[in-house]
Each structure stands twice: as structure tokens, then as C-alpha cells.
C-alpha positions as CSV (number, residue, x, y, z in Angstrom):
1,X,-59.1,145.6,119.3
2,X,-59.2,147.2,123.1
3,X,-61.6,149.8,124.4
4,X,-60.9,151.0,127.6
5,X,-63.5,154.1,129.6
6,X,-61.0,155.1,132.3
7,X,-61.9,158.4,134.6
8,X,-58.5,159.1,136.7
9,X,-54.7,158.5,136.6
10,X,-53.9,160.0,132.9
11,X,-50.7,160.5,133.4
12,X,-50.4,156.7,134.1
13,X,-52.0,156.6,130.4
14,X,-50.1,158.8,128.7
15,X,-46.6,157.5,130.3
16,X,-48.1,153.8,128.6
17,X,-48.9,154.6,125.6
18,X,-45.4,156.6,125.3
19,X,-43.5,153.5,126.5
20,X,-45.4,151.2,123.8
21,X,-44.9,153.5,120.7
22,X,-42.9,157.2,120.7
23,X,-42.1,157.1,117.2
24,X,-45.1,159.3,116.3
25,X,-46.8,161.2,118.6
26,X,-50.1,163.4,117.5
27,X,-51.7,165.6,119.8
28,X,-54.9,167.8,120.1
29,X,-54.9,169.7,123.4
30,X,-56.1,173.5,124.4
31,X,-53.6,173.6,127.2
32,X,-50.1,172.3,128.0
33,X,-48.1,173.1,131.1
34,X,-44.7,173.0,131.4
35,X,-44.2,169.8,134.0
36,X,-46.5,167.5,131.7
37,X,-45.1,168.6,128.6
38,X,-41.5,167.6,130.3
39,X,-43.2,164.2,130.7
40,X,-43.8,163.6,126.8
41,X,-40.6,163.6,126.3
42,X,-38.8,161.4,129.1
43,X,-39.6,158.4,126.7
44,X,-36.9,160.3,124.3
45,X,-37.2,162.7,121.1
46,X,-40.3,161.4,118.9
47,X,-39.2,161.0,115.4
48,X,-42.9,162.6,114.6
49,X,-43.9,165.1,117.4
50,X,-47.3,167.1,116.0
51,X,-49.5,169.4,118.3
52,X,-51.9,171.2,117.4
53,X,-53.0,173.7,121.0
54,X,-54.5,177.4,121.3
55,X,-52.7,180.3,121.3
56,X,-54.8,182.1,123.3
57,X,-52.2,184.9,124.6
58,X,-54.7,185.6,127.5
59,X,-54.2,181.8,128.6
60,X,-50.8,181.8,128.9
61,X,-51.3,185.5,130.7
62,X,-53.5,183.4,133.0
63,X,-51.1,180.7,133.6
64,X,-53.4,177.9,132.6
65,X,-51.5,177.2,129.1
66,X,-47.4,177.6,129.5
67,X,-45.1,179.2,127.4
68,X,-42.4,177.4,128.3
69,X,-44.1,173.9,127.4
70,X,-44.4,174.9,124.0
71,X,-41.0,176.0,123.9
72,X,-39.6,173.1,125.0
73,X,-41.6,171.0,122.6
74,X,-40.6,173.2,119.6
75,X,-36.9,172.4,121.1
76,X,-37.1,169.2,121.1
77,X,-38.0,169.0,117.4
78,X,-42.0,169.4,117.6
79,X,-44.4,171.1,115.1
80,X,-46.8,173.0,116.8
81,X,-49.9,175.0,114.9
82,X,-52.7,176.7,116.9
83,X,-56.6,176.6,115.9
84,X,-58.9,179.0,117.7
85,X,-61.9,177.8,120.1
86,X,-60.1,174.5,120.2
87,X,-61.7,172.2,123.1
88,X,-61.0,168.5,121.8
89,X,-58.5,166.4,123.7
90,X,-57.2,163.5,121.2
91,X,-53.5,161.9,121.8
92,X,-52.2,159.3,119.4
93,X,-48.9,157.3,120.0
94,X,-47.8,155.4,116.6
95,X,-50.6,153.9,114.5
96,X,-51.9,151.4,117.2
97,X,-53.3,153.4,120.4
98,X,-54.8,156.9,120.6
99,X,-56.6,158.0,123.7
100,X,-59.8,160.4,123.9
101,X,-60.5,161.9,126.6
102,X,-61.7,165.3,128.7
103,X,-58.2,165.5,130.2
104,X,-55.7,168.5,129.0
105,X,-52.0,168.3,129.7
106,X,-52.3,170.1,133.0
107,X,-50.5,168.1,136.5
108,X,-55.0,169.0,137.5
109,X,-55.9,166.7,134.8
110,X,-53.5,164.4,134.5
111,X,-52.9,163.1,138.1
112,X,-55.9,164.6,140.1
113,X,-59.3,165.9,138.6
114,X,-62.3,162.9,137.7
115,X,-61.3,163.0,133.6
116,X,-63.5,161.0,131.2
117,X,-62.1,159.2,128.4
118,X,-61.3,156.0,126.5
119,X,-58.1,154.2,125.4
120,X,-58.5,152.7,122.1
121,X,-56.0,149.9,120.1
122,X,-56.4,148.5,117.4
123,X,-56.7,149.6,113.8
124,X,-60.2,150.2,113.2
125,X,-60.3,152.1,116.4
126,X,-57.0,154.2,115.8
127,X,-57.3,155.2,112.0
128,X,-60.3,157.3,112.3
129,X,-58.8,159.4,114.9
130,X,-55.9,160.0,112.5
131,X,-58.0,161.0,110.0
132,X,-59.2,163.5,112.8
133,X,-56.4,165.1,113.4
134,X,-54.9,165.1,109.9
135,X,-58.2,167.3,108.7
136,X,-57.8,169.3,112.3
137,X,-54.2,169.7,111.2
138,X,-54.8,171.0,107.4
139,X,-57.3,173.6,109.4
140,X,-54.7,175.1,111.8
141,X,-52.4,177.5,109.8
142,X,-48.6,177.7,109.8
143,X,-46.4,176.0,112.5
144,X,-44.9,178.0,115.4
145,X,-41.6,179.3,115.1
146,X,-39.2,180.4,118.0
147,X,-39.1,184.2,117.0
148,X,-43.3,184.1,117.2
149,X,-42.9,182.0,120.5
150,X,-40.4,185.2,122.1
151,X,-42.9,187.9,121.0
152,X,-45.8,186.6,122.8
153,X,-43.4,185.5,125.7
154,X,-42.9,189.4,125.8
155,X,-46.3,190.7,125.7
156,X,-47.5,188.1,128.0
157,X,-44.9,189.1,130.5
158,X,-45.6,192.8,130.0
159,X,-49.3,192.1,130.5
160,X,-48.9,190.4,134.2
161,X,-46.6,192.9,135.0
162,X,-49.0,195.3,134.5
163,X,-51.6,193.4,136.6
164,X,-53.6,191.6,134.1
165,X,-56.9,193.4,134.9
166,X,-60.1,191.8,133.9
167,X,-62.0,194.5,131.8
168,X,-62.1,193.3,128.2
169,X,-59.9,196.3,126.3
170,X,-56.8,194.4,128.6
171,X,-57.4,191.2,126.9
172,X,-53.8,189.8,124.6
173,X,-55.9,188.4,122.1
174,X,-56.0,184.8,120.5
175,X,-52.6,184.2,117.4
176,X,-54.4,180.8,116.5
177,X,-55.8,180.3,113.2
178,X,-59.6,180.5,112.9
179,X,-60.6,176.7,111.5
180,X,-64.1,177.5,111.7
181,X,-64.8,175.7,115.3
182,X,-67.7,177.4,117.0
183,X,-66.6,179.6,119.6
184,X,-68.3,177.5,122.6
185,X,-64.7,176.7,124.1
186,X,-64.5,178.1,127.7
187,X,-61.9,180.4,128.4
188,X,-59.5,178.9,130.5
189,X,-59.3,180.0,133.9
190,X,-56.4,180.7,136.7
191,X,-56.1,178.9,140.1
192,X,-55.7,175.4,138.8
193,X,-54.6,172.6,141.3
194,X,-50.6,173.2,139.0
195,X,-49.3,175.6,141.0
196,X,-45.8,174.6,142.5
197,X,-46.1,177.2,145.0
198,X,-48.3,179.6,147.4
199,X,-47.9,182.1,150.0
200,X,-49.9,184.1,152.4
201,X,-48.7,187.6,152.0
202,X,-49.8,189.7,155.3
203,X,-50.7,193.3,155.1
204,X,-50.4,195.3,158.1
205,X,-48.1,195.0,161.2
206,X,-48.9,193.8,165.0
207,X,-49.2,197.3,165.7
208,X,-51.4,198.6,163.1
209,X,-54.5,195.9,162.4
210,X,-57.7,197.1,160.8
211,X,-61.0,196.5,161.7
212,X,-62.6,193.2,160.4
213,X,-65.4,196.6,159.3
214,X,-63.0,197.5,156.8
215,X,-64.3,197.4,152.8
216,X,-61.9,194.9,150.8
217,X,-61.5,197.9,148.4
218,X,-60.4,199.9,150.8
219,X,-58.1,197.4,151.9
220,X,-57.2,196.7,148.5
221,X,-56.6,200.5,147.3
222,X,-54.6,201.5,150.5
223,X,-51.9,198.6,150.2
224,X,-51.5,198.6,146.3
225,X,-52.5,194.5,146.9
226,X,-54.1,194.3,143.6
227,X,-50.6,195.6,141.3
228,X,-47.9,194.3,144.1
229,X,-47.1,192.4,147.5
230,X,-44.8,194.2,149.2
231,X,-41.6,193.8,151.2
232,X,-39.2,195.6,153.8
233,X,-36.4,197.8,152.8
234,X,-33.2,195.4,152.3
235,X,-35.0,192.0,152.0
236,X,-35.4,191.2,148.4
237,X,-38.0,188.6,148.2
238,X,-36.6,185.6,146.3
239,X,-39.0,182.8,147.3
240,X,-42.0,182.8,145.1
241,X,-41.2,182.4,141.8
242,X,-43.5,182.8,138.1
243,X,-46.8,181.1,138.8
244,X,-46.9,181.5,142.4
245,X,-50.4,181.7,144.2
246,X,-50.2,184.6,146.6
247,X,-53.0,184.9,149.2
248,X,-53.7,188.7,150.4
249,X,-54.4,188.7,154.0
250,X,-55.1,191.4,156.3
251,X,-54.0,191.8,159.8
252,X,-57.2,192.5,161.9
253,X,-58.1,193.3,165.4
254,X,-61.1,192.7,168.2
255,X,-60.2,189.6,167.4
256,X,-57.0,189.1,166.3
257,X,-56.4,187.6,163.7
258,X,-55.4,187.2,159.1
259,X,-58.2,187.8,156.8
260,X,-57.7,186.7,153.8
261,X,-59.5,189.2,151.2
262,X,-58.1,187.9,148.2
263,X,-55.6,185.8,145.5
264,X,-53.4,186.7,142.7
265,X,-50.6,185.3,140.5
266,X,-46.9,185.6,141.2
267,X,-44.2,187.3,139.3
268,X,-40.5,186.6,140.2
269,X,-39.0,189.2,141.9
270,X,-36.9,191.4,139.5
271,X,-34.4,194.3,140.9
272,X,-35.4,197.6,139.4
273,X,-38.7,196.5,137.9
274,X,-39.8,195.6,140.9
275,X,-38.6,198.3,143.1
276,X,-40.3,201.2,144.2
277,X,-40.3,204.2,142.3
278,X,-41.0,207.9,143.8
279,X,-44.6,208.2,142.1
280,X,-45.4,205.0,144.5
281,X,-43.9,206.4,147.4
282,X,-45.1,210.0,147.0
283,X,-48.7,207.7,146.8
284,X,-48.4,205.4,149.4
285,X,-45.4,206.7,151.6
286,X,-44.7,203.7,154.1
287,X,-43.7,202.1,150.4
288,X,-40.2,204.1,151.5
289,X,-39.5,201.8,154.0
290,X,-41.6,198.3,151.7
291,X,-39.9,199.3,148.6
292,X,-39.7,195.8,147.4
293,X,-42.3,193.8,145.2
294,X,-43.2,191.0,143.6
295,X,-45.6,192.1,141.3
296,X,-49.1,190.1,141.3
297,X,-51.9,189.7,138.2
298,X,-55.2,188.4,137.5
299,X,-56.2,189.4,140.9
300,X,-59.4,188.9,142.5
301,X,-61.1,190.2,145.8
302,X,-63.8,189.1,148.0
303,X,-66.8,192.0,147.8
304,X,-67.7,193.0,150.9
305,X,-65.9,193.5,154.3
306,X,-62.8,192.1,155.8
307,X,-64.8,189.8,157.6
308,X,-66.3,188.1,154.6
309,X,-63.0,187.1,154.0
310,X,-61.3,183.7,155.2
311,X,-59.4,183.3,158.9
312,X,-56.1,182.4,158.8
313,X,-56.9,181.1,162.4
314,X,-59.4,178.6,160.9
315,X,-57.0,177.2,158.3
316,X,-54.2,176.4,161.6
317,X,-57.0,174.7,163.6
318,X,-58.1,172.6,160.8
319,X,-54.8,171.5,159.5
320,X,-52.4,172.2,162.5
321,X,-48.7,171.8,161.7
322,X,-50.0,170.3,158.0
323,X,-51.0,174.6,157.3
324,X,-47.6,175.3,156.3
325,X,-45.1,174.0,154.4
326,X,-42.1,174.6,157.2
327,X,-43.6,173.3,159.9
328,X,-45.0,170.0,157.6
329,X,-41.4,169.9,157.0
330,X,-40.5,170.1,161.1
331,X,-43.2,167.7,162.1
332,X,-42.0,165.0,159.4
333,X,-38.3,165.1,160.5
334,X,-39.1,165.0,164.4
335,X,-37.4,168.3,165.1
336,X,-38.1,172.0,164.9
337,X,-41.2,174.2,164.9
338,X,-44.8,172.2,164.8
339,X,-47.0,175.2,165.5
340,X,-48.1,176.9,162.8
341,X,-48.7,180.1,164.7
342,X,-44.8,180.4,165.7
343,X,-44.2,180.4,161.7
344,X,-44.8,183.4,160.5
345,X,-44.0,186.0,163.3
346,X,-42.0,188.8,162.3
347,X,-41.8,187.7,158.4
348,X,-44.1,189.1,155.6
349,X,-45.5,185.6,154.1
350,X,-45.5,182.5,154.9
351,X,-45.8,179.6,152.4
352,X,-48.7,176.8,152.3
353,X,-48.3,172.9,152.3
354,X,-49.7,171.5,149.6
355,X,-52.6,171.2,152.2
356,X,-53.1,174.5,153.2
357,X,-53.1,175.7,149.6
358,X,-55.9,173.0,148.7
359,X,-58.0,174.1,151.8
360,X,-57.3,178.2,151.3
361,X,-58.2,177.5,147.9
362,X,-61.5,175.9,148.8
363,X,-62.6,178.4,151.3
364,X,-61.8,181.4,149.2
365,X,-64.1,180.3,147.0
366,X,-67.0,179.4,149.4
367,X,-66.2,183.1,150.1
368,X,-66.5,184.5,146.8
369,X,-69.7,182.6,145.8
370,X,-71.2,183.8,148.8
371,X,-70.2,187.4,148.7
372,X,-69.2,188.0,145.0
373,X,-66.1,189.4,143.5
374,X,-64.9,192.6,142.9
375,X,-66.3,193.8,139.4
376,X,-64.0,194.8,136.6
377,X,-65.9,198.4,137.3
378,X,-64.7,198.7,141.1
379,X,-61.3,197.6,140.2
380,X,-60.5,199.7,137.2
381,X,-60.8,202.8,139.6
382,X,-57.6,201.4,141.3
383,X,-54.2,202.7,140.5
384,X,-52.9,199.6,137.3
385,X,-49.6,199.7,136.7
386,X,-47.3,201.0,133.7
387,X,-43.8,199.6,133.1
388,X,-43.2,203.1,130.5
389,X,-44.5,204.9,133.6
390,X,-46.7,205.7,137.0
391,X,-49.7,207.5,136.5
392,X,-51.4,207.1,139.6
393,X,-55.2,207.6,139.9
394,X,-55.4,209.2,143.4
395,X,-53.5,210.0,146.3
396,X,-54.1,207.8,149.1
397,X,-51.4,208.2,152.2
398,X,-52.5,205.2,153.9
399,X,-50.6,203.2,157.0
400,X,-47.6,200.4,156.8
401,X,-48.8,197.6,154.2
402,X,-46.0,195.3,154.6
């Protein structure tokens, strides 16, 4: 019999106890992404592959939960059943190990966050906790089928394409069954540390920078950055893909510099959805010549001025060449642009090493527990989204927001 208390380097765990025994794997987990659930099943197809997760619509809306992961499971022969308010974290491999732990199945949990937890072996250690799940698993209701799986998968994408917004009528709603768990679960929340990509999207042009004075809202309802980043006429924006952090930074004067104001969560650019239509334009008419999006959701804004947010000047003198992820790239190979400054003239975003998404991340949030957010109230009188159609709130002319 082995008892183990380990507090980092799951994924070292679960790759272990997969090599030892993938005959029969049982898991209880609120949230899977899509990378770790690609690493359950490099030890090959489980004979017995049982999951029981949330289905908590608004989670995978939020991108903390995946979609995809659960697809990919389902396709590779798993049974999958959902149970409401679901916090546990149990994973068994065969009859001989089972691990415990805080740690969901999140590249955050797995490989970076302080996770608490044992690894147990041994009989009298590993038959309780299939007892667990067994009575968790009678509790959960049906298992998901692919035709369930593409209706959410539609309604989730028609909710971020809409923007997501925060107030509570918005919310998708939860399709797991209720096993009578008190509701105590947290609700999962966006930024995680799983993002694959992130991007400082600047507002404004060297000609036309705002006044570090300037409200975030007003910021916020002149550009449209809370529903869209935008893009000039005849460059389609192809780099940031589903899942993408986009940081919303302003171009500001007396000092120069980039404020960033705010964050939101990447859709792929799609041609015609993402174009703009002649309700935006006749709104915001420099959109004729920034017709291109990619649409944003589960926004969030600093509350207060432009200057409240974070400096974009800051983040270069802190990290240098480490800032961004093309001049990382340059100062590994020997050869091409170092300075981070030199990296983003004359384009609309620039992209974040790993580095500077860790350090943005870090000092957006110093900025928003300092200053607050933007309240579901202030944000609601913004002009949301339709994809059946535009129904703007106000007209608001406005100056270049590429």
C-alpha cells in the first residue's frame, strides 16, 4: 500500500498512472481542456473510459471547460455524464492507483498551479474511491451523445459571438443532472494560465491618441472594444484563433504611450460574420475603412480613466525583447528585431511571449483590484451584438479605432 501527498507536476502523475494501467480509466473532473484531454489518451484507447464533468454551458462559453475535449473523448470511445455543482477531482487508472487531488484537467493545473493531492495504490486504498465514483456515477443522469454535444457547441458559439455579457439573463445555463450536491462549487472563471495565445490589440492611430483623462467607457463605447477588435480594410486577421487573450490598449498622448484598459476572449476570424455591416458603419463610420473583426466575449474593463490602466511602455522595460513573442523569437536565433518597440509599428496587434502574457496578466489585475471593473450595469448600456441583427443603442461618430 503507497500514499503519496504531492503539490505540483500532475501531469507527471497522470502520464504514470496511465503508463501503469489504461485498461480502465474513471474520472471525476469539473473541467477538461482540450490539450490535457489529448494527453489521456496518448497511452492508447482505454477499454473502459468513464467521466463524469459539468456541463455548465456558461463554462465552456468562458473557455475554462472545452468542448472539444469532450468530443474527442466521446470519439475515442468514452462515456461521459454530467452532475451539477460538481467540484471533486478523483482519477482512477485500473483497480490499483487512483489519485485525489485539487487539480482539474486544465495545462494551469496540471503543469503550473500549487495543486494538493495524494496518490494512492493498493487495494484498500483504491476500492473506496471506486465505490465513490460508482454511487457519483448512478447520480449523474444519461451519457452524452454527439447530437447533444453539437447543440451546445452551437449555442455556446452563438453566445461569444454575441459578446458573452455578464448580466445574469445572458447566462447558457447548466445541462448536467442535479445529483443533489450543494451548490457551493465556484463558477469557473476565464483568464486561466491555458491560453495558447495573446495579443495586444491597439486602438487609435499615431495621429489620433487620446488623453490618458479619457473614461474607459468612453474608450470602450467609441471603439466597439467590448463586441469586436478591429482591423483595416483588406487585411483579414488570421492570427488569433478560438481562445485567444486579446488585450485592449489605447494609444495615448502627453506621454506617449499604450494603455491597456481591458481583456477579452478571442473568436477566429470568420468572413461575413465578422465583417462589417452598414448599421456599424452608419454607428461608428471610420469602421468603413476597419471593416474587419474578430469578434471578442466575456470582456472586462478597468473602471476609471485611461490612466488607471496598464503601460505598454512598462511591460517593454521590464521584459525587453522577452515582451513579445517575435522579437523572443529574433533574440533566440541571433538575427532580426530585438527591440520590442520596432515590433508593432504600423500593425494593429502585436502578440505576447509567453512572458509578456504572464506579466500583462498580472498587472491587469493589480489594476482592476485597485480600480474595480466595469459593472454589468455600465456595460449593458453599450451597443451587444446580434448575429439575426444590429440594433444599435446610440449613435456615437467617434475617431479611427483601428
Amino acid at each position: 500500500m503507497i500514499f503519496r501527498l504531492v503539490d505540483h507536476a500532475w501531469d507527471k502523475e497522470i502520464d504514470s498512472g496511465l503508463a501503469a494501467d489504461h485498461s480502465a480509466v474513471r474520472i471525476v473532473c469539473p473541467f477538461i481542456k482540450r490539450r490535457t484531454a489529448a494527453r489521456l489518451l496518448a497511452h492508447g484507447r482505454p477499454e473502459t473510459l468513464q467521466v463524469i464533468t459539468r456541463f455548465d454551458l456558461d463554462d465552456f462559453s468562458a473557455g475554462v471547460s472545452d468542448i472539444l475535449a469532450l468530443r474527442s473523448l466521446l470519439e475515442h470511445g468514452g462515456r461521459i455524464r454530467g452532475l451539477r455543482n460538481l467540484h471533486a477531482k478523483l482519477y482512477v487508472f485500473g483497480q490499483s492507483r487512483a489519485i485525489v487531488t485539487s487539480a482539474n484537467l486544465t495545462e494551469a493545473a496540471m503543469a503550473h498551479n500549487h495543486e494538493l493531492g495524494v496518490v494512492a495504490e493498493g487495494k484498500d486504498l483504491v476500492d473506496p474511491c471506486l465505490s465513490y465514483f460508482d454511487r457519483l456515477w448512478g447520480r449523474s443522469g444519461e451519457d452524452l451523445n454527439l447530437a447533444r454535444l453539437e447543440s451546445w457547441e452551437a449555442k455556446v458559439t452563438k453566445h461569444q459571438a454575441e459578446g458573452a455579457r455578464a448580466d445574469p439573463a445572458s447566462r447558457l445555463g447548466d445541462e448536467g443532472a442535479d445529483g443533489g450536491l450543494l451548490a457551493v462549487a465556484p463558477r469557473g472563471e476565464p483568464w486561466s494560465g491555458d491560453a495558447e495565445q495573446s495579443f495586444v490589440k491597439l486602438f487609435g492611430e499615431g495621429d489620433n491618441r487620446a488623453f490618458w483623462t479619457m473614461p474607459v467607457f468612453t474608450e470602450v463605447d467609441r471603439s466597439g472594444s467590448h463586441r469586436a477588435c478591429t482591423y483595416p480594410k483588406g487585411k483579414r486577421p488570421r492570427k488569433a484563433q478560438d481562445g485567444a487573450i486579446m488585450f485592449m490598449g489605447r494609444m495615448v498622448q502627453e506621454p506617449n504611450d499604450i494603455l491597456i484598459y481591458g481583456r477579452a476572449i478571442a473568436l477566429a476570424h470568420m468572413p461575413q460574420r465578422d465583417d462589417a455591416t452598414p448599421a456599424d458603419i452608419a454607428r461608428r463610420s471610420w469602421k468603413k475603412d476597419w471593416p474587419h473583426y474578430v469578434r471578442v466575449h466575456h470582456a472586462e474593463f478597468v473602471d476609471g480613466t485611461l490612466a488607471n490602466g496598464v503601460s505598454l511602455n512598462a511591460l517593454m522595460e521590464a521584459l525587453e525583447s522577452d515582451a513579445f513573442r517575435v522579437t523572443q523569437e529574433h533574440a533566440r536565433r541571433g538575427e532580426g528585431n530585438t527591440n520590442p518597440r520596432h515590433a508593432y509599428r504600423q500593425q494593429p496587434q502585436v502578440e505576447l511571449s509567453r512572458e509578456g502574457f504572464a506579466w500583462m496578466s498580472a498587472a491587469l489585475d493589480r489594476a482592476f483590484a485597485e480600480h474595480g471593473k466595469l459593472s454589468p450595469e455600465i456595460l449593458a448600456k453599450l451597443d451587444w451584438p446580434s448575429l439575426a441583427s444590429e440594433h444599435p443603442a446610440s449613435s456615437s461618430a467617434g475617431t479611427p479605432g483601428g
